[in-house]
LUMFIMI-715592 format. One line per 8 residues: number of its first residue (from 1); for each residue z, x, y of C-alpha. Coordinates in nm, 3 decimals, padded with zeros to 5 digits. Example, Ala and Ser with C-alpha at 12.3 -4.5 7.8 and 13.67 -1.06 7.14 Angstrom:
1> 00.780:01.230:-00.450  00.714:01.367:-00.106
***
This chain:
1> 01.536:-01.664:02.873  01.377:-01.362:02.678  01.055:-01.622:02.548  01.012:-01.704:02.927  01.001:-01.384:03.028  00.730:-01.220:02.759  00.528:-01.513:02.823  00.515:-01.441:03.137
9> 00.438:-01.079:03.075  00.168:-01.152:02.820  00.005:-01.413:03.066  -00.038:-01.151:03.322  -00.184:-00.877:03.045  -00.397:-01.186:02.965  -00.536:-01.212:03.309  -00.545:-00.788:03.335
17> -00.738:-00.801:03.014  -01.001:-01.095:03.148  -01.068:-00.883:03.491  -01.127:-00.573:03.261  -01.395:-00.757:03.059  -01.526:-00.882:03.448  -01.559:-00.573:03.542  -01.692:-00.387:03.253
25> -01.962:-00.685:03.226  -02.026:-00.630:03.595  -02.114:-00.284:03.546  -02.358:-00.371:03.274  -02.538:-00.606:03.463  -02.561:-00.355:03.748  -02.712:-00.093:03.522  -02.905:-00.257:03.326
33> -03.037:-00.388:03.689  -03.061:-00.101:03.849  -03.267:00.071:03.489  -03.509:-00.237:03.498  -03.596:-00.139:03.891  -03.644:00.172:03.859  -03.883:00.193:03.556  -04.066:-00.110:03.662
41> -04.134:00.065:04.040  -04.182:00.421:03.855  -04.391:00.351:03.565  -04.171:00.576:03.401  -04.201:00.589:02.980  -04.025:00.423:02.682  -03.755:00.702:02.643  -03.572:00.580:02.948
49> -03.543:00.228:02.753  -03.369:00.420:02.455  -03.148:00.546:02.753  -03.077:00.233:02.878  -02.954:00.101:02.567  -02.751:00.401:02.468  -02.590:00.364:02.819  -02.523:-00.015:02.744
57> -02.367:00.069:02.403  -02.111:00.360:02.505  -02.038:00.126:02.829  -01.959:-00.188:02.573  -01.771:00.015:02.333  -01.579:00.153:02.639  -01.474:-00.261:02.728  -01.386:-00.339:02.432
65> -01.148:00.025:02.347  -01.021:-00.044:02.686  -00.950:-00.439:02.595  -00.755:-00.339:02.292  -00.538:-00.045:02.407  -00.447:-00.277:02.697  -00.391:-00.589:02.458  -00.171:-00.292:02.197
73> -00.005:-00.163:02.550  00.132:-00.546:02.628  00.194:-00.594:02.277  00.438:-00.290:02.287  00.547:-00.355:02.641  00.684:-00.693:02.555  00.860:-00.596:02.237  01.016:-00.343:02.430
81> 01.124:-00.531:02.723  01.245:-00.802:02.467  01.477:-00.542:02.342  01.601:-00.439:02.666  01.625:-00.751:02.778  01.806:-00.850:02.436  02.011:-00.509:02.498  02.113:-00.622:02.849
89> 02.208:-00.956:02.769  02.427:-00.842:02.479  02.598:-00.580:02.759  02.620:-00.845:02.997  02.750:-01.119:02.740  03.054:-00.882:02.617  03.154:-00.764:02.991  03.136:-01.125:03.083
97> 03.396:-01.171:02.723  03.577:-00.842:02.881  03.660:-01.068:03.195  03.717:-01.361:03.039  03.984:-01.174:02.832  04.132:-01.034:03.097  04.179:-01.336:03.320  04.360:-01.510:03.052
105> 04.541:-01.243:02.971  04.653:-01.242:03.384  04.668:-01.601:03.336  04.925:-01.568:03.045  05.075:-01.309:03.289  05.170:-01.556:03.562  05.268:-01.872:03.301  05.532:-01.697:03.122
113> 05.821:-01.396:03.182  05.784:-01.335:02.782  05.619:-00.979:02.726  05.580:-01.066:02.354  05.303:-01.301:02.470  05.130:-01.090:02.711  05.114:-00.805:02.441  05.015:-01.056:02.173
121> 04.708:-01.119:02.406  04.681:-00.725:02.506  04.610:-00.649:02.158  04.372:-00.948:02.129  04.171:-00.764:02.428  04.161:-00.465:02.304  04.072:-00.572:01.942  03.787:-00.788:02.146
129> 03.620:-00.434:02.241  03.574:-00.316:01.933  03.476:-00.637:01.725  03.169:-00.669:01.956  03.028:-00.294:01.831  03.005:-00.460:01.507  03.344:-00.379:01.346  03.464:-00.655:01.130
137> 03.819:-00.805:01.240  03.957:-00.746:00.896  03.897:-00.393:00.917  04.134:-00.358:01.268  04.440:-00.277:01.285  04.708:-00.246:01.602  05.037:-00.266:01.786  05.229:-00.199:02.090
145> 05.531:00.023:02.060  05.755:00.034:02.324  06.087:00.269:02.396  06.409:00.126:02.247  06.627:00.445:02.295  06.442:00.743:02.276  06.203:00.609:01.977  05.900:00.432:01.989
153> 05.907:00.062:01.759  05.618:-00.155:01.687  05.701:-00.481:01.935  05.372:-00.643:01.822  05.116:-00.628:01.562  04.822:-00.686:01.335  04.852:-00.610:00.933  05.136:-00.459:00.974
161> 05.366:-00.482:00.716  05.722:-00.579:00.737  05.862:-00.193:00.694  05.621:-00.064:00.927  05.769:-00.329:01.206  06.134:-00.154:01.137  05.991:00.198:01.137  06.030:00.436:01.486
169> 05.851:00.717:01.557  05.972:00.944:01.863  05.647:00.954:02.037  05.639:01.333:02.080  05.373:01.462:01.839  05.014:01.330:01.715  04.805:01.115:01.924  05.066:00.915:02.080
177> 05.298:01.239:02.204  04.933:01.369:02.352  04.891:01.047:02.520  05.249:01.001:02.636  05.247:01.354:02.755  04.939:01.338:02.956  04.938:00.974:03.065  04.631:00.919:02.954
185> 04.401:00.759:02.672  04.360:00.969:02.374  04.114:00.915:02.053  04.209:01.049:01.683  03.971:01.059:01.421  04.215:01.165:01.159  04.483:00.860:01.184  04.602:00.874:00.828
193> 04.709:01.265:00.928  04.842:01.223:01.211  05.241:01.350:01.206  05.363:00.979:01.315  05.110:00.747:01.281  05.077:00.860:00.883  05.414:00.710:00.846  05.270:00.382:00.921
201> 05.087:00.182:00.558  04.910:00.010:00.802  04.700:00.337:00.955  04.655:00.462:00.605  04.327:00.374:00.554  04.185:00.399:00.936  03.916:00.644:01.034  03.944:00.618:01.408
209> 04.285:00.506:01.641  04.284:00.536:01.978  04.659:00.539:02.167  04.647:00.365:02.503  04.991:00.472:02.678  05.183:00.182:02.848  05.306:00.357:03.231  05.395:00.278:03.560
217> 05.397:00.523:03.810  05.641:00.818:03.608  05.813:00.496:03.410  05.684:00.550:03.034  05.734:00.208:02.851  05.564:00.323:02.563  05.176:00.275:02.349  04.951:00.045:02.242
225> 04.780:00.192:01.925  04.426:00.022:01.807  04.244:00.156:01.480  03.968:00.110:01.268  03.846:00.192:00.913  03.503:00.230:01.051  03.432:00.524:01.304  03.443:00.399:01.612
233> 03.299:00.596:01.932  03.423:00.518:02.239  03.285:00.471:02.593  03.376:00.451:02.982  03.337:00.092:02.959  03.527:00.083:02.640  03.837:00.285:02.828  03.812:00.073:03.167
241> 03.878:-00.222:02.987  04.160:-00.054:02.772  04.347:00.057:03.137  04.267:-00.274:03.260  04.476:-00.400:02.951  04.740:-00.166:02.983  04.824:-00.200:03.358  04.855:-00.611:03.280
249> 05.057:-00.535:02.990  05.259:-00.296:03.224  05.294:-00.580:03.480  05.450:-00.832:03.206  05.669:-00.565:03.128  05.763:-00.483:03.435  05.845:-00.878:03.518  06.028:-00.895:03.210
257> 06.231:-00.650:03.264  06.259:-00.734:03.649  06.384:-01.117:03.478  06.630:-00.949:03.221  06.816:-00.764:03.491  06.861:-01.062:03.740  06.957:-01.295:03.436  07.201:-01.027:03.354
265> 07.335:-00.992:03.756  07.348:-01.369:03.742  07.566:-01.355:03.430  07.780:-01.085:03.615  07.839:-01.290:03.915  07.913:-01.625:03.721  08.149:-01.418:03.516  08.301:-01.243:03.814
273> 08.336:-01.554:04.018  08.482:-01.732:03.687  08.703:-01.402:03.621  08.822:-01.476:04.018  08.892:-01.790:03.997  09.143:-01.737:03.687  09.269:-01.484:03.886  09.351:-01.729:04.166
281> 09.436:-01.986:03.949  09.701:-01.731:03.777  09.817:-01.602:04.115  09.872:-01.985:04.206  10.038:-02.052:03.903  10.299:-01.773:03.916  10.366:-01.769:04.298  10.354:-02.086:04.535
289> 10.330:-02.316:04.249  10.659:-02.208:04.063  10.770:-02.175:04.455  10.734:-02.506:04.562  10.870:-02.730:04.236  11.174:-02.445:04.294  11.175:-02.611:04.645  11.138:-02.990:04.524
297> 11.444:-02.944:04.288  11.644:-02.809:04.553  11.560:-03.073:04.808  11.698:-03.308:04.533  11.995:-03.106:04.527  12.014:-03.099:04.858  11.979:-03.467:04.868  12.299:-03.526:04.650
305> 12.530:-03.261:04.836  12.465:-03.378:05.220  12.737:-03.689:05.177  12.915:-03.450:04.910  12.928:-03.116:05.063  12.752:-03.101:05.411  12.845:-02.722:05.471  12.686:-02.641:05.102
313> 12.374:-02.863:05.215  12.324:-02.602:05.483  12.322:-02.333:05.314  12.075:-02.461:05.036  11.789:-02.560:05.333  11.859:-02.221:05.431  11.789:-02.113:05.100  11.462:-02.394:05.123
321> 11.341:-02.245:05.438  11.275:-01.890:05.319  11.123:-01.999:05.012  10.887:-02.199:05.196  10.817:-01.907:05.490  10.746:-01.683:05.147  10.507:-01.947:04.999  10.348:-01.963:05.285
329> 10.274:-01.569:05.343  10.185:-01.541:04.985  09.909:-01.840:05.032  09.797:-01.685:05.365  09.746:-01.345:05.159  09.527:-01.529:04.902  09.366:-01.703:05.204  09.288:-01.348:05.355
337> 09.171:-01.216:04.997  08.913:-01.480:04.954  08.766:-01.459:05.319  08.949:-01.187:05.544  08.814:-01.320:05.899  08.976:-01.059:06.108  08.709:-00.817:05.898  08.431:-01.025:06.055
345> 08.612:-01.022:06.398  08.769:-00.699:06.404  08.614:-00.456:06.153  08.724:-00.244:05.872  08.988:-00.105:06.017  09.153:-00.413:06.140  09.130:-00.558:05.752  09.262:-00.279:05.586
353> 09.578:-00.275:05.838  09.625:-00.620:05.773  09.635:-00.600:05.358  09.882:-00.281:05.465  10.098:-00.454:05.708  10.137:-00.756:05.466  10.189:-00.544:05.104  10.497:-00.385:05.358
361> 10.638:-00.741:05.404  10.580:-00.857:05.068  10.626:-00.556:04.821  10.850:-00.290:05.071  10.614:-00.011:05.019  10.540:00.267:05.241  10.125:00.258:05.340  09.949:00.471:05.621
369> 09.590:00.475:05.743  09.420:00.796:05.842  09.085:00.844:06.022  09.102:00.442:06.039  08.851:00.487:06.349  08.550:00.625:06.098  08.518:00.248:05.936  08.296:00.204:06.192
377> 08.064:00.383:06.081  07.903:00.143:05.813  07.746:-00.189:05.861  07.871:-00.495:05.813  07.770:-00.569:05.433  07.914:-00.193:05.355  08.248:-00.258:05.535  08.296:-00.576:05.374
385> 08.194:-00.409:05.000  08.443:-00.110:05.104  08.696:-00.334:05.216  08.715:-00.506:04.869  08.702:-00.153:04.656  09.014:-00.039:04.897  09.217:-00.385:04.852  09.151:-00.347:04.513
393> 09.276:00.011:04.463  09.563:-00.056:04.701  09.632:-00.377:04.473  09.594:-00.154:04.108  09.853:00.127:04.318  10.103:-00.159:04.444  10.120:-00.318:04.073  10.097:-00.010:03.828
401> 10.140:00.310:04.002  10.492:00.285:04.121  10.443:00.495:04.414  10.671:00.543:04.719  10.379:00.601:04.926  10.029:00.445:04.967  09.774:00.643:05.172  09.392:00.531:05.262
409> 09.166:00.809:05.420  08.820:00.734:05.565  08.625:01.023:05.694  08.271:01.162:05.760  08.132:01.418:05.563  07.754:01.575:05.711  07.558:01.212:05.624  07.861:01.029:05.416
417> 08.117:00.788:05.438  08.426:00.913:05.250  08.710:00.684:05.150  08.962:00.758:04.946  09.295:00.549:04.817  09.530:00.791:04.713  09.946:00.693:04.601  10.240:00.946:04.415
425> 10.277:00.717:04.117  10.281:00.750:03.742  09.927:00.851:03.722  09.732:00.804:03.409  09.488:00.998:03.168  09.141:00.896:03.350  08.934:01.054:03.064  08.801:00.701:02.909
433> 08.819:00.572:03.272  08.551:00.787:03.380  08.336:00.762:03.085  08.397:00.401:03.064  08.554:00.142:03.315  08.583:-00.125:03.030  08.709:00.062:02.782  09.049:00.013:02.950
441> 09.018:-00.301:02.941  09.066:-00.342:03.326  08.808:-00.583:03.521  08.916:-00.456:03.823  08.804:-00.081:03.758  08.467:-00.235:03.670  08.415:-00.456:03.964  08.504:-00.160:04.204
449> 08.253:00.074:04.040  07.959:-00.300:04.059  08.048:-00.303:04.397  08.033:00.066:04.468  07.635:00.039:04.303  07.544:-00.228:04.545  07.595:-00.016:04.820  07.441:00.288:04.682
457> 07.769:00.416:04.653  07.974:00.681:04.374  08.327:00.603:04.307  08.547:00.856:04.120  08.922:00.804:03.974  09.113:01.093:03.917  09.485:01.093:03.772  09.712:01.295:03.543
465> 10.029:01.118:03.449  10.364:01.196:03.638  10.146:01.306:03.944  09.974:01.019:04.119  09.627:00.886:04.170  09.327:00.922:04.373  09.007:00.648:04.362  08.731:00.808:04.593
473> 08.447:00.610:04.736  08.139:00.772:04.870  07.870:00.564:05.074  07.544:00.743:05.227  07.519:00.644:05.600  07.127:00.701:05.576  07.094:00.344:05.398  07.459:00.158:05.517
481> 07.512:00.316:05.863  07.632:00.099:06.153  07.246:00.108:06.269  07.059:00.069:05.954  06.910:-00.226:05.963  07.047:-00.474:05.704  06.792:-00.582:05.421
***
């Protein structure tokens, strides 16, 4: 492309230089013409013939001075505009590399959920940049370092060796704590003093390191460090395509983490629903199960006393009957605890009287409901998540707190929902509750405080032994009110 475009040029010098020979022969012809004339018609003398030929010498040294500074001019001309042209392609050649890069690296970014890869290829990018100023590959060195508590750890590298990859650095000092703290790209041309990247073998030898910082929006996920043992010096171009870089590394990161968090809610639910279905399985085992083959070995009892002793016979279907009016309430309960219908018919309210009314039957304890007419207040998906943390509290007070009484209060405080389970039992020391809901040891503590979450909600226990227990559950009405609009 270059060839066809100085031959071209010279062509057209070629022609430039052929008119300026036309024109200066021209001109001599026309003098020498017009010199001829006038002598000839004046008789004039011999001295106007040196004349003439003077004039004809300066006017064919004047062609040919002009001929050659035009043929130097297009000489220099096209060497220049070769090296422009040269200079332009070799611009245009490593932009078109830069976009290449960058569309494999968003291709990378849509074919896997691995960050690893995607900062693999970042530092591929960015290493790109600086081979095509000349730098030899050997002579760069990189990584990304990303947050794992509140230090910074290489995640990926080049020539790093394996005690730099185990070495943190806290990320507050140097070139990466300037371009942490600022947000933006920062250049060092003192790497091996640096106060954190001088603890790295791998920078040792490096002349110039520039820290690109790894953010999205005021979410700091951490650096990617590039550095050279030749001086490097650095451009707008240079730093577009190093932001470029960063916000696609940002984006795998973000997806990753996006990915880690729903594989880890999918874990929770598959080990709640599995941890619920033990439960029921338990609750089955110990109630209408042992309940029923009670009932099958007193029908055959039964069965041998109705010829024997009739009146006895009586009394032991008596006995049958309110075992089996017991089974059934206690299979109804589980029924209502795995889908309570009268809270999708009636409400709240309604649900929470029914768990009351039947703990009463079953259990004998005292239970009241106060400001019952607030659990209106929420939407659907927040009643239904309140109604589980209050069955659940009620359920922890009915089998641990021995408490005479039981008392739920909802209520509205300026834009909250307020619900509290409160009962004059035993208590407990809630110190490792509150830092901790496992470390008790009790799943039902944790999935109160999961549920709470989903719902935007706090939940607080508080307890001292001998003097009873309060679990308080607060719900903003500005996201779950009864006319927010369900997402």
């Amino acid at each position: 492309m270059s060839k066809k475009i100085t031959t071209i040029v010279d062509k057209e010098f070629k022609k430039l230089n052929w008119f300026t020979l036309g024109l200066f022969s021209a001109a001599f012809l026309i003098q020498a013409a017009i010199f001829v004339l006038v002598i000839g018609l004046l008789s004039l003398s011999d001295a106007y013939w040196i004349e003439l030929t003077v004039a004809s010498i300066v006017l064919i040294a004047a062609a040919i001075a002009t001929y050659a500074l035009i043929d130097n001019y297009s000489k220099r001309l096209r060497k220049l505009m070769s090296q422009l042209f040269d200079k332009e392609m070799k611009q245009l050649r490593a932009a078109n590399n830069r976009a290449q890069s960058l569309r494999e690296l968003a291709a990378k970014l849509r074919a896997t959920l691995s960050f690893e890869v995607v900062v693999e290829e970042a530092l591929d990018v960015c290493s790109l940049a600086l081979e095509e100023m000349g730098i030899p590959r050997q002579s760069l060195t990189g990584a990304v370092f990303l947050f794992n508590g509140s230090d910074l750890y290489p995640v990926a590298a080049r020539r790093f060796i394996k005690t730099d990859l185990n070495q943190g650095v806290p990320g507050k000092s140097g070139v990466m704590g300037a371009a942490l703290a600022q947000a933006e790209i920062t250049v060092t041309d003192a790497p091996r003093k640096d106060p954190e990247l001088s603890q790295y073998v791998a920078f040792q030898n490096a002349v110039t390191a520039v820290c690109i910082p790894l953010r999205a929006g005021f979410q700091m996920f951490g650096a990617m460090v590039i550095s050279s043992k030749t001086a490097v010096k650095f451009d707008d171009d240079h730093f577009d395509l190093f932001y470029a870089v960063a916000d696609q590394a940002v984006i795998a990161l973000q997806n990753a983490q996006l990915f880690q968090e729903l594989d880890a809610e999918k874990q929770r639910l598959i080990e709640a629903d599995e941890a619920a279905r033990k439960e029921l399985a338990r609750d089955l085992h110990d109630g209408p199960t042992q309940t029923i083959a009670a009932i099958a070995m007193r029908i055959n009892f039964i069965r041998s006393l109705v010829t024997k002793d009739p009146k006895q016979a009586v009394r032991e279907l008596q006995k049958v009957e309110d075992m089996a009016k017991k089974t059934s309430k206690e299979i109804r309960g589980m029924l209502f605890t795995l889908r309570p219908l009268v809270l999708e018919t009636q409400g709240l309210t309604a649900a929470i009287e029914t768990v009351m009314k039947r703990v009463r039957e079953n259990y004998g304890l005292n239970l009241r409901l106060i400001g019952g007419e607030n659990g209106d207040l929420l939407n659907d998906n927040a009643q239904s998540i309140v109604f589980s943390i209050v069955e659940e509290a009620i359920g922890n007070a009915r089998k641990h707190a021995k408490a005479d009484l039981i008392e739920v209060h909802f209520w509205r405080e300026e834009d909250l929902f307020v619900a509290q389970v409160r009962d004059d039992g035993v208590g407990f020391e809630t110190a490792d509750v509150n830092r901790d809901y496992s470390s008790r040891g009790s799943l039902g503590m944790v999935n109160m405080r999961e549920r709470a979450e989903r719902i935007d909600g706090s939940l607080r226990v508080e307890a001292q032994p001998g003097r009873g227990t309060s679990v308080m559950l607060i719900v903003p009405l500005s996201k779950h009110g009864k006319h927010v609009q369900q997402s």
